[in-house]
C-alpha positions as CSV (number, residue, x, y, z in Angstrom):
1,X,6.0,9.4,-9.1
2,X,8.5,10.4,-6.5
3,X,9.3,7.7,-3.8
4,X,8.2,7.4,-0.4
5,X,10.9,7.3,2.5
6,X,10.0,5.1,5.7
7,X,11.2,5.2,9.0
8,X,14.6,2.4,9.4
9,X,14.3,-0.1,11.3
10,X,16.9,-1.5,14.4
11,X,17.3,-4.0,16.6
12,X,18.5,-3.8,20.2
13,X,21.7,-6.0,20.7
14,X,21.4,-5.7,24.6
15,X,19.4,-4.6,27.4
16,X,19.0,-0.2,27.8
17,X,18.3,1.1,31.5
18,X,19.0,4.7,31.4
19,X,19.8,6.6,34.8
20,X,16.7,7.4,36.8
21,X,17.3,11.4,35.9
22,X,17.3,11.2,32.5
23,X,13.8,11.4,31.5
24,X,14.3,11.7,27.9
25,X,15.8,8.3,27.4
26,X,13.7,4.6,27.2
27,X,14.3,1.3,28.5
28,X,15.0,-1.2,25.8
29,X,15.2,-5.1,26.3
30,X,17.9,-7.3,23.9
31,X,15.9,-8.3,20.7
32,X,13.5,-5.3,21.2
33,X,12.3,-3.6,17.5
34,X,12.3,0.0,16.9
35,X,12.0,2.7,14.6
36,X,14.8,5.0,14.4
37,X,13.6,8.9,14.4
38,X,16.9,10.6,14.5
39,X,20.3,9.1,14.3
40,X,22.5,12.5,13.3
41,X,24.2,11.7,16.9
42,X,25.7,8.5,17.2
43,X,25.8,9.3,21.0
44,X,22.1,9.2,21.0
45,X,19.1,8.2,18.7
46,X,15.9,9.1,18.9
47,X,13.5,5.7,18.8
48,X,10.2,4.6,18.5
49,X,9.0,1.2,19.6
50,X,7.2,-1.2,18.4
51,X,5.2,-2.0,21.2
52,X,1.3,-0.5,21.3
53,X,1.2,2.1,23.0
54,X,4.3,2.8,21.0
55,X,7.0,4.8,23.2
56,X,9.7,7.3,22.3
57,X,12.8,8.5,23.9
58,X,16.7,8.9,23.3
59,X,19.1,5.5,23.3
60,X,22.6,5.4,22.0
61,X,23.1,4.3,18.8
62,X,25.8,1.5,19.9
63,X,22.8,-0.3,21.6
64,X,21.6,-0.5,17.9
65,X,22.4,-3.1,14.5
66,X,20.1,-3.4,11.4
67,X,18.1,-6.7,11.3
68,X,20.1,-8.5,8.7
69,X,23.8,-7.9,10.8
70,X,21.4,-8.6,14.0
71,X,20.6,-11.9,12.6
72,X,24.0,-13.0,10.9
73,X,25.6,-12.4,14.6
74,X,23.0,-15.0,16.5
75,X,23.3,-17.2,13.2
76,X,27.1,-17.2,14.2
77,X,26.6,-17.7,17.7
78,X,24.2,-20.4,17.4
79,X,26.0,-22.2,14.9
80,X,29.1,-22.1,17.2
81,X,26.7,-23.6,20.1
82,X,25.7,-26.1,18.2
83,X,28.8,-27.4,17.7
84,X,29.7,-27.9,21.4
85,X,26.0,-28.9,22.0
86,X,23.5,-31.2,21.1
87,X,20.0,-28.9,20.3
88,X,17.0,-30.4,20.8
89,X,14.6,-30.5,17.9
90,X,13.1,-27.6,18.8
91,X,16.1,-25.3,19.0
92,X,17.3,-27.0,15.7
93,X,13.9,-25.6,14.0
94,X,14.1,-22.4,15.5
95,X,18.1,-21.9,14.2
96,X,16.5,-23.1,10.5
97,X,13.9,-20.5,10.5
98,X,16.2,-18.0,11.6
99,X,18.5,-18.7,8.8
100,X,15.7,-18.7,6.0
101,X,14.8,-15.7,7.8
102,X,18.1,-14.1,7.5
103,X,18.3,-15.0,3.6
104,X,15.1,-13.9,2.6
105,X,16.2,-10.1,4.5
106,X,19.5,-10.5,2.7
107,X,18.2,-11.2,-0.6
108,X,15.3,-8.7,-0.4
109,X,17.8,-5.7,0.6
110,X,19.8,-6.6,-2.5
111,X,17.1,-7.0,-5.0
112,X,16.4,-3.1,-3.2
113,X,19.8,-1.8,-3.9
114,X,19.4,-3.0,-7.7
115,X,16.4,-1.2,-8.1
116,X,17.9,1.6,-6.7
117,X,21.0,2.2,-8.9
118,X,18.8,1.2,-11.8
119,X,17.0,4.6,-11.2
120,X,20.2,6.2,-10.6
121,X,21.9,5.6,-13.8
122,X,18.9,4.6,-15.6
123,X,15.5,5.8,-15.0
124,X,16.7,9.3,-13.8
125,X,18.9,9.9,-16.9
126,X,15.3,10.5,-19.0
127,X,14.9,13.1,-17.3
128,X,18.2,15.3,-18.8
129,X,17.4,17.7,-21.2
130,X,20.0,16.7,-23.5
131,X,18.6,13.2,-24.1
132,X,17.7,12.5,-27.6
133,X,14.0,13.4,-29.0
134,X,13.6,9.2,-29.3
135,X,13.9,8.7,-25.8
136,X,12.0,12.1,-24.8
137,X,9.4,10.8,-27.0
138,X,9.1,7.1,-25.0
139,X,10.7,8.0,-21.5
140,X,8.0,7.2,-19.5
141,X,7.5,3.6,-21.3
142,X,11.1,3.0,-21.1
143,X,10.6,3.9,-17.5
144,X,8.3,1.2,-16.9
145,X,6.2,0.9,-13.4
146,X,10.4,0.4,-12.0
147,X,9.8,3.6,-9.2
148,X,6.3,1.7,-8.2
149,X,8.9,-1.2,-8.1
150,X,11.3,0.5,-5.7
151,X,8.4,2.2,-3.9
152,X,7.1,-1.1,-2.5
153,X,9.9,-2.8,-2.1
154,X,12.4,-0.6,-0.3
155,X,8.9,1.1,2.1
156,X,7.1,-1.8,2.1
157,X,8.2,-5.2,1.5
158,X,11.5,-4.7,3.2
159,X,9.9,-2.7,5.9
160,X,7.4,-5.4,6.5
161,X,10.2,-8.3,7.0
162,X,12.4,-6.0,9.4
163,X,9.3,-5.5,11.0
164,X,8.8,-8.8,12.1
165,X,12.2,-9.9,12.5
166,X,12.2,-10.4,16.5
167,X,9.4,-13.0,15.3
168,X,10.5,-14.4,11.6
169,X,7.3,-17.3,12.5
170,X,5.1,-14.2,11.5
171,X,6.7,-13.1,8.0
172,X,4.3,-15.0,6.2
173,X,1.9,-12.3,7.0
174,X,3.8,-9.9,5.3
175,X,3.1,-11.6,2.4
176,X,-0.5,-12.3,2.7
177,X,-0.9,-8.6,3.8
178,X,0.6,-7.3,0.7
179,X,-0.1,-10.1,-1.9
180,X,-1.8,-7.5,-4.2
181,X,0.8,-5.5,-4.5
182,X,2.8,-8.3,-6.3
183,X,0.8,-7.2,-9.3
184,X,3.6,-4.5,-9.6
185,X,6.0,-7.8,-11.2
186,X,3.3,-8.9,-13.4
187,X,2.4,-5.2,-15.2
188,X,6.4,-5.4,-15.2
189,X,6.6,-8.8,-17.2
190,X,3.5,-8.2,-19.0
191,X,5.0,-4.9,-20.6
192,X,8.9,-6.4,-20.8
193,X,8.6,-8.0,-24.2
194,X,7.3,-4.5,-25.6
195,X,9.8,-2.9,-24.3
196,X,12.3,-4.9,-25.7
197,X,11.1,-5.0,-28.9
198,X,10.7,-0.9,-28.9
199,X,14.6,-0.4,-28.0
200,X,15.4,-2.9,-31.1
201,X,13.5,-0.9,-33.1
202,X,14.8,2.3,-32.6
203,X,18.5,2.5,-33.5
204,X,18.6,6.1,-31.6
205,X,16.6,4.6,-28.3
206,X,19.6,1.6,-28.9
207,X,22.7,3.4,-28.9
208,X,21.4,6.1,-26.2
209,X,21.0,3.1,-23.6
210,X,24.0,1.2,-24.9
């Protein structure tokens, strides 16, 4: 199947007041979530919030950083802080959370750009029409579910986390909400070994991958 695209996700790095006669433009508070509808003009994105009612309007795309360099920033400043101060137990949980936040973000957009260059060089090649016959023959096997893979990870998983990152204490319903679509990593290690043993058993399959 072909894959879904969803909307990115931003954080604010400071407070937004736009002047009073520009009508097109939203108010956006440090930490605030948003969905970014147009970015072609790094002068001024179009945004949606989070909030419900959910509001639209035009911010400048400096006011803007992705969750995960969002996060590594206030890990830095808080680390520095708590150097020269001494956090109460509180602020010392919050920092922790944060920073199992921030590597759970990191490592899900990395397992996300894997997937993705193994279509790109892998999954996509099967579709040439000067493979050979033995890989026409199998393509969609050797495919796997890897796009369904990619599908709910880059629109839905990772989506998800960004989602909630002004309020990490919340991820955990990201994963209840989606635990049945972790069945996409078991029909993945179910049909592995097959796979395997096909590509060992086909010296054409073999040498084409190779």
């Amino acid at each position: 199947g072909s894959e879904t695209r969803s909307l990115p996700v931003y954080i604010a790095i400071q407070d937004y007041n736009p002047e009073p006669n520009d009508l097109e433009a939203i108010p956006l508070e440090q930490g605030q979530i948003v969905e970014v509808l147009d970015n072609k003009n790094a002068a001024s994105w179009l945004v949606r919030t989070k909030a419900r009612p959910p509001t639209s309007g035009w911010v400048p795309g400096s006011y803007f950083e992705t969750p995960t360099e969002y996060y590594k920033q206030r890990r830095r400043t808080r680390e520095l802080a708590s150097d020269n101060l001494k956090m109460s137990d509180e602020q010392e949980a919050i920092m922790k959370r944060d920073q199992v936040y921030h590597d759970l973000l990191r490592t899900e957009e990395d397992f996300v750009t894997d997937l993705s260059s193994i279509l790109d060089n892998y999954v996509r090649a099967f579709d040439d029409p000067g493979i050979p016959e033995a890989i026409r023959q199998h393509k969609n096997e050797l495919a796997m579910n890897l796009r369904e893979l990619y599908n709910f990870h880059a629109n839905v998983m990772l989506k998800g986390l960004q989602y909630y990152s002004d309020d990490p204490g919340k991820v955990g319903h990201t994963f209840i909400r989606l635990e049945r679509d972790f069945d996409h990593h078991v029909d993945f290690y179910r049909e592995y070994p097959r796979i395997l043993k096909l590509i060992e058993g086909d010296q054409a399959i073999k040498d084409y991958l190779q």
